[in-house]
Residue, then its C-alpha position, 0 to 999 in steps of 0.5 A: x500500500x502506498x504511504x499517504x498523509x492525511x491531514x486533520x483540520x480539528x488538530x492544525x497546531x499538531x497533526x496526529x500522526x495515523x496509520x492507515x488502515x488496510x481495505x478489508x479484502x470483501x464487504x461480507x459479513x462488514x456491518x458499513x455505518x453512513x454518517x450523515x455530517x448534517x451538510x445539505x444533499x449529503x443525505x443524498x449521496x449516502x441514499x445512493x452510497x447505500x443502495x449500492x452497498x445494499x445491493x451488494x449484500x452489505x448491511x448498512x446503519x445510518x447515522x448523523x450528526x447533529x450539525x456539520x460544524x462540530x465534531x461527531x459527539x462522543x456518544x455518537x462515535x462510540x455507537x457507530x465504533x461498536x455497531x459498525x466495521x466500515x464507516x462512510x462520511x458523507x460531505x456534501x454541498 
């Protein structure tokens, strides 16, 4: 897998440093959670991004945020980390 950096905009005065985690090699038996960040038509996208997944065979949650301009709550981040193995965030205008 080739190194790439990823940059994250809540921490700009000190980068966290994450490895990237591998591709799981198929979606069967992945439980995929969507968050929705509450920005307008993302919805949209993850309708789209579900029937696919649906489709597919993948089992799909739905989440969102209560708004865009803050970080997902802790509650919410711990309930997607223990009901989800793939997460899809959905950033849209």
């Amino acid at each position: 897998m080739s190194e790439n950096l990823v940059l994250d905009p809540t921490a700009e005065r000190a980068p966290a440093t994450r490895t990237r985690l591998a591709r799981p090699e198929s979606l069967d038996g992945q439980t995929i959670g969507l968050l929705d960040i509450s920005k307008p038509r993302g919805d949209v996208f993850l309708d789209e991004i579900e029937r696919q997944l649906v489709e597919r065979g993948a089992k799909v949650q739905r989440y969102k945020k209560p708004t865009f301009s803050k970080p997902a709550p802790v509650d919410l981040r711990h309930e997607i980390a223990t009901q989800c193995t793939l997460v899809i965030e959905a950033l849209a205008d």
